[in-house]
LUMGUVO-942628 format. One line per 10 residues: number of its first residue (from 1); for each residue x, y, z of C-alpha. Coordinates in steps of 0.2 Angstrom, whole numbers, always signed. Layout:
// residues N
NUM) X,Y,Z  ...
//
This chain:
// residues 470
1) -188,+398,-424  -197,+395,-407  -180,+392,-398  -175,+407,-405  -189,+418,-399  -189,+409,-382  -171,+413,-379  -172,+431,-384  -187,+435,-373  -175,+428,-362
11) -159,+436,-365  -164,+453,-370  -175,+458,-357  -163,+450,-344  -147,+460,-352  -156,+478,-349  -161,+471,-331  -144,+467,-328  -136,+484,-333  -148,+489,-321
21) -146,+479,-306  -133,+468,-301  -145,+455,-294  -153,+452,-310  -137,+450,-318  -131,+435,-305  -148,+426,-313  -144,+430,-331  -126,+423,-327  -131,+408,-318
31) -146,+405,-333  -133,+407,-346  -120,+396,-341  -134,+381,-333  -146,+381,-347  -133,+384,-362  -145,+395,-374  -129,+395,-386  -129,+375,-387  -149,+375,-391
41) -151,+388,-403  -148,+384,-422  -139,+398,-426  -119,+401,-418  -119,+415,-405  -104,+408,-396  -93,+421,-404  -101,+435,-395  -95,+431,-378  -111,+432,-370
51) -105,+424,-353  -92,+433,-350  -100,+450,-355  -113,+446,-344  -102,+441,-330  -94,+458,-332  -110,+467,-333  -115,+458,-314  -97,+463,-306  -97,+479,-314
61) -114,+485,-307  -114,+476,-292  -97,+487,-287  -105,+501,-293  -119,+498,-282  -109,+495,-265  -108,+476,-266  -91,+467,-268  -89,+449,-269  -91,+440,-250
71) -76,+434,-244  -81,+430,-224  -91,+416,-225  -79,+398,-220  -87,+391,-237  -82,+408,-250  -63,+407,-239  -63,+390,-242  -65,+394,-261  -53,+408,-264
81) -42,+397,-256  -46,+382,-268  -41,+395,-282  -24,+401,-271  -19,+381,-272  -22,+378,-292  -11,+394,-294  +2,+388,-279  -1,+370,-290  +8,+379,-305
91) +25,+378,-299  +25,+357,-300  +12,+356,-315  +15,+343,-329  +7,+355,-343  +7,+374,-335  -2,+380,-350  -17,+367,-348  -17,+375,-328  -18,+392,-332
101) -32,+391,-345  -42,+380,-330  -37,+391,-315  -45,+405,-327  -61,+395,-327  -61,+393,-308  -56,+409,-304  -72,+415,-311  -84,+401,-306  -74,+406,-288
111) -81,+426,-290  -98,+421,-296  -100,+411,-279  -92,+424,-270  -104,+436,-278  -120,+426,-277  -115,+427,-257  -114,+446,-260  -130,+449,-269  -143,+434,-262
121) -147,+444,-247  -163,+438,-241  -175,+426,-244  -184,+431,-259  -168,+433,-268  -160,+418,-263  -175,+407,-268  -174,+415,-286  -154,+409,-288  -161,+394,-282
131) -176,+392,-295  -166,+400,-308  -150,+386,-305  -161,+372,-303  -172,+376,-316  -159,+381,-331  -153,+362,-330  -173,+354,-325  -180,+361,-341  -168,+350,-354
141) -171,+336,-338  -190,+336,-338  -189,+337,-357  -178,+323,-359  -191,+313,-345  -204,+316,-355  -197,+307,-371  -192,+294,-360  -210,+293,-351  -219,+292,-371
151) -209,+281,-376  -211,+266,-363  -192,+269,-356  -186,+262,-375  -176,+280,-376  -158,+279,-370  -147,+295,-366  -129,+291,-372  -126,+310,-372  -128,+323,-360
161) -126,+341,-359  -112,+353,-365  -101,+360,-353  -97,+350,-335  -110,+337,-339  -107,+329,-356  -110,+312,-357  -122,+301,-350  -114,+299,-331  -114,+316,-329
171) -129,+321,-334  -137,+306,-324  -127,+316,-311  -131,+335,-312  -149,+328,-314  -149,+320,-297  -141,+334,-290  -156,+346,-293  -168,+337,-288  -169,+340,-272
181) -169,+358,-277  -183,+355,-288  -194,+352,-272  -187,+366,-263  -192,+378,-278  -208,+369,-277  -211,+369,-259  -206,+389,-257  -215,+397,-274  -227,+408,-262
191) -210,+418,-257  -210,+424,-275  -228,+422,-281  -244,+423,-276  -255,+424,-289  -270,+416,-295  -263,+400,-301  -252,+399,-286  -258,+379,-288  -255,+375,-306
201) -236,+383,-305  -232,+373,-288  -239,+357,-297  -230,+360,-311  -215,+363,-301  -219,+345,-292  -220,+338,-309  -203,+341,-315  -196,+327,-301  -205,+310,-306
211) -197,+317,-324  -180,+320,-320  -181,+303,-310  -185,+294,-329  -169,+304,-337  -160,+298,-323  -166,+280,-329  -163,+285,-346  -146,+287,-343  -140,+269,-339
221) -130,+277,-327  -122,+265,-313  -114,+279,-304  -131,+290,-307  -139,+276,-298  -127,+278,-282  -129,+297,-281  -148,+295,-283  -151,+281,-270  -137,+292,-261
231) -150,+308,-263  -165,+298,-258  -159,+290,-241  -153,+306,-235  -168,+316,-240  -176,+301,-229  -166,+301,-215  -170,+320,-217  -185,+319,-210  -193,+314,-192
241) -205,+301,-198  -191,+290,-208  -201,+274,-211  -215,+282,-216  -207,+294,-228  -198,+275,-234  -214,+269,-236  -222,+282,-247  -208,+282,-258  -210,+264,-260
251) -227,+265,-264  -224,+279,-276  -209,+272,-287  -223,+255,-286  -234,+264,-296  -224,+272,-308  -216,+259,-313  -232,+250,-316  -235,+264,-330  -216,+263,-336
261) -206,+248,-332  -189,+248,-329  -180,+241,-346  -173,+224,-343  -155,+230,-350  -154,+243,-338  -156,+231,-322  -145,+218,-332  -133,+236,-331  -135,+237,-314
271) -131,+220,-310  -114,+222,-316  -112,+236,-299  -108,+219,-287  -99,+208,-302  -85,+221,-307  -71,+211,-306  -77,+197,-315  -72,+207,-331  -63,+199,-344
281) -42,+206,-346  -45,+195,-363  -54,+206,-370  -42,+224,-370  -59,+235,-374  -70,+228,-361  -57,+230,-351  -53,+247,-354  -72,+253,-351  -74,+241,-336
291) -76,+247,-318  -65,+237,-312  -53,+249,-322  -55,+263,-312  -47,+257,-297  -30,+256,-307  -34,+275,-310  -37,+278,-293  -21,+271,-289  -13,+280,-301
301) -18,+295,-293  -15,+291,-279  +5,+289,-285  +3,+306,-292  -2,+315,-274  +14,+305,-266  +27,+310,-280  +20,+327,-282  +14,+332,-265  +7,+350,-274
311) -2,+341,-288  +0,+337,-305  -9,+353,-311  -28,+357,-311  -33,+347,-325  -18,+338,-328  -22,+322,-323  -24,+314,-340  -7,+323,-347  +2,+315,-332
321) -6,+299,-333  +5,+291,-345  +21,+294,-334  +13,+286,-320  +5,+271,-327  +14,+255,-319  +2,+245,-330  +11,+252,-347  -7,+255,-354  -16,+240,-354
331) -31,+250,-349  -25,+265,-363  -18,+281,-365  -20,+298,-357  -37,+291,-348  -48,+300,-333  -47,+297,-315  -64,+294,-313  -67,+301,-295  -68,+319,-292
341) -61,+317,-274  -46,+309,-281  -46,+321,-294  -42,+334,-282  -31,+325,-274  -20,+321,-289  -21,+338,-299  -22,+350,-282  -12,+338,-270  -15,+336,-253
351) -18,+354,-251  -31,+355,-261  -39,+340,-255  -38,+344,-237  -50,+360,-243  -61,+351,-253  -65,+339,-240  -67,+353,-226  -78,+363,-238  -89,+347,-239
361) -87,+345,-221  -91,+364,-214  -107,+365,-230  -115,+350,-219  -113,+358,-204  -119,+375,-209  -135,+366,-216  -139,+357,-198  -137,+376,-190  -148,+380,-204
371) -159,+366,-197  -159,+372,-179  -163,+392,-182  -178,+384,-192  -186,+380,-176  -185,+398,-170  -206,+402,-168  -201,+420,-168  -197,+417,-190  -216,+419,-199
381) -219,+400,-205  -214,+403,-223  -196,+409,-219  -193,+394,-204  -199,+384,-219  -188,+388,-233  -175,+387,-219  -178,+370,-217  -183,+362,-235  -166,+371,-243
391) -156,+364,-230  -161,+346,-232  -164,+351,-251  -145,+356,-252  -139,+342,-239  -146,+327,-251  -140,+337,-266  -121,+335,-259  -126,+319,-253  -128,+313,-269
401) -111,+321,-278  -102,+315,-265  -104,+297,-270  -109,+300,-286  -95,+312,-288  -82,+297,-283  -85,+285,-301  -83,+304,-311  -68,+319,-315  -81,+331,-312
411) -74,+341,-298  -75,+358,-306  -92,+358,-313  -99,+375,-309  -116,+365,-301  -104,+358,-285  -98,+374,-283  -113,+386,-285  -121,+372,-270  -107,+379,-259
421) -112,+396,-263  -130,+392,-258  -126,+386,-242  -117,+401,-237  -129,+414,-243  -143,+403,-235  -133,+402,-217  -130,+420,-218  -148,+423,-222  -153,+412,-204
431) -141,+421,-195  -149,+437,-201  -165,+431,-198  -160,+426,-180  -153,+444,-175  -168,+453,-180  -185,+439,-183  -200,+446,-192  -211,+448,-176  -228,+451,-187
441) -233,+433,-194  -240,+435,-209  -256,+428,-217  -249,+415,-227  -256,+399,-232  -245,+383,-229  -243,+374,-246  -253,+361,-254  -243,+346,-255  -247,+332,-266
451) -249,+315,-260  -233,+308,-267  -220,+319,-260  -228,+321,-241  -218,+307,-235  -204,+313,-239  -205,+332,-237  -217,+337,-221  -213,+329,-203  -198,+336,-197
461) -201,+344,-180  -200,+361,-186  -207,+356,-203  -225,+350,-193  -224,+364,-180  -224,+378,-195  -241,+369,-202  -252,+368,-186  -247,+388,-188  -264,+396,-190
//
């Protein structure tokens, strides 16, 4: 009854809003799809469509409005191009009816972004798709934290979210990927509240990390533990004062696994990262679940790209896997690829690839400009510092995918996307900012940071100059 009543004081007052206001129905969108209400209430609303009327009701009155889907931007090009080579990928696809149900679902992942771009025009706004992203996945996160914090790390996520992050590896994955996000939201709250428990919210905010850190744990998640070491050491190397920011950390993660250890079958786990090929091919289903499998799928889509230059079809990897198997299934039937880089590569072909490594490439350049209009003094301190923490916010978040992303087929979960989306409203927003800076500064304090995170969020250049701001 509770999860009822919290998503309907959600859900109805959002819906008028969004008939109202094509803004607030990019939120209810992004809350919708992220935070899965239909997955978490007892009762089935799945056969009212509500995505996809809500998607409508955002395009719809966003057009009405003035405001068409941005299609300037080198990351929303790059895309709508990504969509143009799933449809081009058609004409050499294994199963053309799989592709067309999937180049459905990226065409409209492609328009949300597009549309996000569109309608997160300035800072306020862009910090809510932000809060409202990260914060959709951190709330069943922090949750499942918790439960592991209570119960001495003896709770063990085998299963993950619906949707793009299902099982275990994914979800050890979407988690690390809003992390970094999650300290953004924190560190920014003052652009979209001000109020007299300014303090509690921001520590509550803070809060959420240390407890998506123990889902992370909770997952047993080798590849989880790549993408969040990934995370960390570029959030680090982020920052001006690296060894310092190292040192904190270390004395951080000290202390809280002093409280709750580290369960010993999860380091035994871990252990296996540097001993995978000493699996055993006598025993077919430790072999089919071993890393040292993937490398075979690997190859195996790597034969696909070379016999199919177009792709296999997006999503296809798994119907064409038999035909390319040159082991004859001893590692199974109609299995993953388990790399999402590779996945492109097999399902979009070279094409596709070459697009979703520039997307990557051109995301992390746009965050270092992002980086260096930060510094402009002419910006009042809390716009150069949302500048800066979501560009190194959204930098480590890539960072992460990017390795974790190469153990997982998770190339199409909207989270990946929606980050690319980010990056383009958010160098837009600089370059606004950059052509016409708010002279007045304005009497806003500089946020309170706890003690754990201010190694590892506070002493970049820009970052220090904006605190000695009066």
């Amino acid at each position: 009854m509770l999860r009822s009543l919290l998503v309907l004081a959600v859900l109805v007052p959002g819906f008028f809003a969004a008939l109202m206001d094509g803004y607030a129905g990019l939120l209810m969108y992004l809350w919708f799809a992220l935070f899965r209400p239909q997955d978490w209430l007892w009762i089935d609303i799945t056969s009212l469509r509500l995505s996809m009327v809500l998607g409508i009701i955002m395009v719809g009155r966003s057009l009405l409005s003035g405001v068409a889907p941005n299609v300037t931007h080198p990351l929303t090009i790059g895309v709508s191009l990504m969509v143009l080579s799933s449809i081009i990928t058609q004409t050499s696809a294994v199963r053309p009816d799989i592709g067309w149900i999937w180049i459905d679902f990226l065409f409209r992942l492609a328009l949300s972004c597009m549309m996000l771009v569109a309608l997160a025009r300035d800072a306020k706004k862009l910090y809510g798709v932000l809060a409202v992203i990260c914060l959709s996945l951190g709330f069943h996160a922090a949750k499942a934290g918790l439960a592991f914090i209570l119960t001495a790390g003896g709770t063990r996520f085998d299963d993950g979210l619906s949707g793009s992050f299902v099982d275990n590896n994914g979800y050890a994955l979407g988690t690390v990927m809003i992390l970094p996000m999650l300290l953004v939201t924190a560190q920014n709250i003052e652009l979209v509240y001000d109020g007299k428990y300014l303090k509690w919210v921001r520590r509550g905010l803070y809060a959420t990390v240390p407890l998506c850190i123990f889902t992370v744990l909770g997952t047993y998640s080798r590849g989880g533990f790549l993408a969040f070491t990934a995370a960390l050491l570029t959030f680090i190397m982020l920052q001006r004062r690296r060894f310092t920011a190292l040192a904190g950390l270390l004395a951080f993660f000290t202390i809280v696994l002093a409280v709750v250890p580290l369960p010993q079958k999860y380091v035994d786990r871990l252990s296996t990262i540097r001993t995978y090929d000493q699996a055993d091919d006598e025993d077919p289903e430790g072999a089919r679940e071993s890393a040292k499998s993937r490398t075979h799928f690997w190859q195996v889509g790597i034969a696909m790209a070379m016999s199919k230059p177009l792709g296999v079809g997006i999503k296809q990897y798994e119907a064409a896997y038999d035909r390319y198997d040159f082991l004859h299934g001893k590692y199974g039937h109609k299995r993953a690829i388990h790399s999402a880089h590779l996945q492109v590569l097999a399902e979009l072909g070279f094409v596709g690839a070459f697009l979703w490594l520039a997307m990557f490439a051109c995301a992390f350049f746009a965050c270092m400009r992002v980086r260096a209009r930060a510094g402009d003094e002419r910006l009042r301190p809390p716009l150069r510092r949302f500048l800066l923490t979501a560009a190194n916010g959204l930098m480590a978040s890539m960072a992460g995918f990017i390795i974790g992303g190469a153990f997982l087929s998770l190339a199409y979960n909207e989270l990946t996307w929606l980050t690319f989306a980010i990056v383009a409203a958010l160098d837009r927003l600089s370059v606004q900012l950059a052509l016409e800076p708010e002279a007045e500064p304005a009497e806003v304090a500089i946020p309170e940071v706890p003690l754990a995170f201010r190694a590892v969020g506070s002493y970049s250049p820009a970052f220090r100059a904006i605190q000695r701001q009066p």
